[in-house]
N, C-alpha and C positions, 0 to 999 in steps of 0.2 A: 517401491523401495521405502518401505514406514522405517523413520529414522525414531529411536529412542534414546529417552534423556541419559545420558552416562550417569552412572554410579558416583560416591563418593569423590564429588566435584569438590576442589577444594576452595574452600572461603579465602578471606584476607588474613594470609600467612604474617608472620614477622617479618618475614624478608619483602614480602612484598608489598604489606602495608606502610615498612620503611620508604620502599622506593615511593609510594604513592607521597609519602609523604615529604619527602625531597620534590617530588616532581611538583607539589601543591606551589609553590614558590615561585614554579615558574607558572604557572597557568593562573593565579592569583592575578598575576602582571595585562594585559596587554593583550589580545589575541595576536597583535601584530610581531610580536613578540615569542608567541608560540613556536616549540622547535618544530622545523619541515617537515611539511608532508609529505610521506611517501605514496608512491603510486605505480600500480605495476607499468611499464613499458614506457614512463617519466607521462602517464597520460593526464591530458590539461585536467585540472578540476577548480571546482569554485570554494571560497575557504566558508570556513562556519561563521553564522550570523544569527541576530536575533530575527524571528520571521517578521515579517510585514503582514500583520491581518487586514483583512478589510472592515471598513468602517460601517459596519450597517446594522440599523437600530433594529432591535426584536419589536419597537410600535412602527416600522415601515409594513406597510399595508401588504406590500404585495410577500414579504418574507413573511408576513401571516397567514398567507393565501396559498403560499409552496406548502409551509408545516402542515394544515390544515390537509390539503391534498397527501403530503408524506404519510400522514397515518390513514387513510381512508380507502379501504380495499374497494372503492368503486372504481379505483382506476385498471383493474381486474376483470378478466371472463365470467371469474365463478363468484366473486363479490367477498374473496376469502382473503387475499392474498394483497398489502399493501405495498410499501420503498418500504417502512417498517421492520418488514416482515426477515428482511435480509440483512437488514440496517438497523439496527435495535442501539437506541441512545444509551443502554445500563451496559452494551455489549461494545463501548466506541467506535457507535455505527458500524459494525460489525455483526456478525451473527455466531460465533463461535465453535461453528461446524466446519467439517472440514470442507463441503461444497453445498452449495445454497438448495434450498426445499423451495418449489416454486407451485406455478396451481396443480390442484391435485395430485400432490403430493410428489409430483415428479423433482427427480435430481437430477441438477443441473451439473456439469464436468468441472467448473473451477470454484475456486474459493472466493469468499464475498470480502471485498477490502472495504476499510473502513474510509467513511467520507468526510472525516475531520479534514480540515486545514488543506481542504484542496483547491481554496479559491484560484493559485497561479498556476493550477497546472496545466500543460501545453494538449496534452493528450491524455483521452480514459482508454478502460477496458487494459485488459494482460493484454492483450495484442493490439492495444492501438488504434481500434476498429473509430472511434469517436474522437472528435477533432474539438469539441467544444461543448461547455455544459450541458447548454440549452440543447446540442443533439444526444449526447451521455441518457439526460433525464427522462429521453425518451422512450429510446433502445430497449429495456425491461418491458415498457408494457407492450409492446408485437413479440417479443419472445415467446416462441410458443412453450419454452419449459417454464418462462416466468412468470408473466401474470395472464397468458399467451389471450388478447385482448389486442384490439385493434382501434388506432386513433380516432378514425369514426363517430365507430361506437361507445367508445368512452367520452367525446363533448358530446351526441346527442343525450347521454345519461347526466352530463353535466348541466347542459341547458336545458333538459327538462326538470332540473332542481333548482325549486328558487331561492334557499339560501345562497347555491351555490353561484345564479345569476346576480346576486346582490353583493355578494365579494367581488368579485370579478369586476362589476359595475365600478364600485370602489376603489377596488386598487389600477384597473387599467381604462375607467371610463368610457366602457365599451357594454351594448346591451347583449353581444353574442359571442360566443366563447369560441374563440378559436384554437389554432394548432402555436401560434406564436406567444398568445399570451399563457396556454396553460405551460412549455416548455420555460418559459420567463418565470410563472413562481415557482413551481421547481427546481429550476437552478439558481431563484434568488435563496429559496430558505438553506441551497447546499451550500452553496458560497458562503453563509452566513457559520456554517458549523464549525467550530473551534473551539478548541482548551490548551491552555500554556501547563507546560510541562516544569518538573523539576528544571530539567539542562536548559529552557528558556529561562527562567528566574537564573540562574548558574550562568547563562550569558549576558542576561542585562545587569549583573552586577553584584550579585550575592552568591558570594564563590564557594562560602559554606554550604549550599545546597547539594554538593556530593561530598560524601566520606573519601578517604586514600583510597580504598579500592578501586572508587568508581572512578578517578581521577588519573590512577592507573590505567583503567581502562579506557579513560579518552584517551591517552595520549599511546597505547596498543590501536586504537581506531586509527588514528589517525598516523601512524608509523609502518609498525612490521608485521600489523594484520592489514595492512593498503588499503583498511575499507574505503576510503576515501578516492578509489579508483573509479567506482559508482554512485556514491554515497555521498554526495558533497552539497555542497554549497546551507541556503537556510534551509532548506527542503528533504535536506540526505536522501540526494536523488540526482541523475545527470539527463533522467526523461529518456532516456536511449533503450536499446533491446536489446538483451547480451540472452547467450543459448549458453547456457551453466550445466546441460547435460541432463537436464530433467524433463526431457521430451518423452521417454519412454515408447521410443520409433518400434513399430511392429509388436507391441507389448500391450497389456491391460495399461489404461490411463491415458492411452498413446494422446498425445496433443499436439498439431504441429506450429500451435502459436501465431506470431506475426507472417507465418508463409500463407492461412488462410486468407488472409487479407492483400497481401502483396502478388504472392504465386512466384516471389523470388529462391530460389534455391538457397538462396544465403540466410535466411529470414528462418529455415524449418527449425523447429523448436525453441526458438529467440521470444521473448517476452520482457515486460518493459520491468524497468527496473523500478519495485515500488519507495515509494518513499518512506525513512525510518523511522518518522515520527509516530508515535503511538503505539510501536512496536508491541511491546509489554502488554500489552491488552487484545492484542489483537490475533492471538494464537488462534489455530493451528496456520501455518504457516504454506510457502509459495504460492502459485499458479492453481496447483492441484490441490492445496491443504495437506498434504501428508507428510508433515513437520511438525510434530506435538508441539516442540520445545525451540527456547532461543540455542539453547546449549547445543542440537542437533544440528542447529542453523553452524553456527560455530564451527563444526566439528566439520560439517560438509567443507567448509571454506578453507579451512586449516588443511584438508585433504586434496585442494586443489579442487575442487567441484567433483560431478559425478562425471566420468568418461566412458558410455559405455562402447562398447566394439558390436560392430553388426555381427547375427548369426549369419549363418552359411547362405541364406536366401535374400539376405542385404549384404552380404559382399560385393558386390558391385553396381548395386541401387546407387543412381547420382544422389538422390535427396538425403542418403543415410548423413544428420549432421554430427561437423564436427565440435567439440565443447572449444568455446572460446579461449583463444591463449592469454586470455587476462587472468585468467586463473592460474595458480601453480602453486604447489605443497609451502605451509607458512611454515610449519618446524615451531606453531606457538605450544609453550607449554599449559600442564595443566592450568597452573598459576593464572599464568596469561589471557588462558581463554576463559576463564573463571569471570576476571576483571572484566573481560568485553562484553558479557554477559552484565554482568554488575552493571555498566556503564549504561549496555541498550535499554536496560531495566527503568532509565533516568530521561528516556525522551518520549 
C-alpha cells in the first residue's frame, strides 16, 4: 500500500498561525507547565525532555577503531559492502531507500533506520530480535542478504592485517582480535553518533527555535493527535511493539514482525516503535519503507492506522492479526496535520 504525499497541503493559515501564536505563551513557560497530554486509552507515557547524550570523545581510541571498521567493507563476504553502506553519515545514518541493498546487490525486506542518538536504547532491529549494541553491531555481517560474511572469517581477515592488529593493540591492549573486542568498537563508534536538533535547542531554552506553526504542531503532538501515546518521553518512543496494520498478512511485503522472533500469536505483525528524532531526514518511512512522506505518515494516523480484513482463505486463520486498538480516526484537520508535519520537521 504506497502511501502518497497529498496535494495542496495547507501551510500556516491566519487562523492558525494566530493559534500558534497564543499557544507560544504558553510553551515559552515551563514544560511543567505545558497543557496535558493526551493519550489514547489514558496510556502511561513519559513527558518531553532534553536528551542525555553520551560523553565520549571522538580522540577515545577505541570509538576510532568502531568508525575506522564502519567504513571498511572487509567486514564483508565480497569485500564491497560496509555498516556505511546502509548507514550513510550525509543520509543521518540512513540510507534513503526504501529497503537496504546488501552483498551483491541483494535486497533486503525492511528499511534501514538511522543510528543517530541511540545510545539508550533498550532494544534494535523492527522486531526486537537484539538486546544490546555490542550484539545489534554484529547481526549484519552473518546476514546472508547483508554483508552475508561470517565472524570467523572476518577476525582471521582482521588479524591478518597489521594495521588492523596495531589499532586493536591500542585501544583494547590485546595482540589478538577477538569476537568481544571487534563488537566493542562498533558499538563504541554507534553510541558515539549524535546531532541536536532544532526541538533540542527549543527545549533547552531558546523557544524561538520553532515559528507558530511549528509550535502549533507541538502542542497537536502532544493533544488531539495522541502522538504521544507512543512517542514520548526524550527519545519519542515507549521501546514497545504495537501492530498499526501494516503486516500485509498473505500479501506481497508480507512481514510478520516481532511473531518471528517470539512465535507468540499476539506479536504477528507488531514492530517496535521507532524513535522520532531525526525523522525529517530519514525518509522513506516504516518497517517496509513504503511511506515517501511525513504527510502520509500523518494521514495513516489521522485515519486510525491501516485495518485490513482477512480474504476468504484467512477467515479463520488464528494468526490473521488484529491492528491495535490504540489507534482510532483523529478528525485532525487539514490545518492541523499540516502543523504536525511542520513540527516533526523540527526533531
Amino acid at each position: 500500500m504506497q502511501q502518497t504525499e497529498p496535494t495542496n497541503v495547507p501551510e500556516c493559515g491566519p487562523q492558525i498561525c494566530t493559534q500558534g501564536a497564543a499557544l507560544r505563551a504558553v510553551y515559552d513557560g515551563p514544560i511543567a507547565g505545558w497543557p496535558t497530554v493526551q493519550t489514547s486509552e489514558d496510556t502511561p507515557f513519559e513527558e518531553m525532555a532534553p536528551l542525555e547524550r553520551p560523553a565520549l570523545s571522538s580522540q577515545d581510541l577505541e570509538v576510532q577503531l568502531g568508525e575506522y571498521l564502519f567504513f571498511d567493507p572487509i567486514l564483508s563476504d565480497s569485500g564491497q559492502i560496509a555498516c556505511a553502506s546502509c548507514h550513510n553519515p550525509d543520509l543521518a545514518f540512513a540510507d534513503g531507500i526504501r529497503s537496504a541493498i546488501g552483498d551483491r546487490r541483494q535486497s533486503g525486506p525492511r528499511n534501514s533506520p538511522t543510528l543517530l542518538d541511540k545510545a539508550n536504547q533498550p532494544h534494535f532491529m523492527w522486531d526486537g530480535s537484539s538486546d544490546s549494541f555490542e550484539h545489534q553491531a554484529l547481526l549484519p555481517i552473518e546476514n546472508p542478504v547483508e554483508m552475508a560474511s561470517d565472524i570467523e572469517s572476518v577476525l582471521q581477515r582482521l588479524n591478518a592485517d597489521e594495521t588492523y592488529r596495531s589499532r586493536f593493540q591500542n585501544a583494547f591492549q590485546t595482540t589478538q582480535i577477538g569476537i568481544s573486542e571487534l563488537s566493542s568498537a562498533l558499538s563504541a563508534y554507534q553510541r558515539a553518533l549524535t546531532r541536536r536538533s532544532r526541538f533540542d535547542r527549543f527545549l533547552e531554552g531558546e523557544r524561538g527555535r520553532l515559528n507558530d506553526q511549528e509550535v502549533f504542531g507541538l502542542h497537536v503532538f502532544r493533544t488531539s493527535a495522541r502522538c504521544m501515546t507512543c512517542h514520548s518521553g526524550p527519545r519519542f518512543t515507549d521501546d514497545q511493539f504495537h501492530n498499526i496494520g501494516l503486516h500485509y498478512y498473505g500479501r506481497r511485503f508480507q512481514d510478520l514482525g516481532r511473531y518471528e522472533i517470539t512465535n507468540n500469536a499476539e506479536d504477528v505483525g507488531a514492530f517496535r516503535t521507532p524513535s522520532l528524532r531525526h525523522v525529517s531526514r530519514t525518509a522513506p518511512y516504516m518497517h517496509n519503507g513504503l511511506f515517501p512522506s511525513l504527510a502520509g505518515i500523518v494521514n495513516l494516523y489521522n485515519a486510525g492506522g491501516a485495518r485490513p480484513r482477512p480474504r476468504a482463505e484467512f477467515a479463520d486463520d488464528p494468526l490473521f492479526p488484529e491492528t491495535t486498538d490504540l489507534l482510532s480516526e483523529l478528525d485532525l484537520s487539514p490545518e492541523e496535520r499540516a502543523a504536525l508535519v511542520a513540527f516533526l520537521e523540527t526533531l
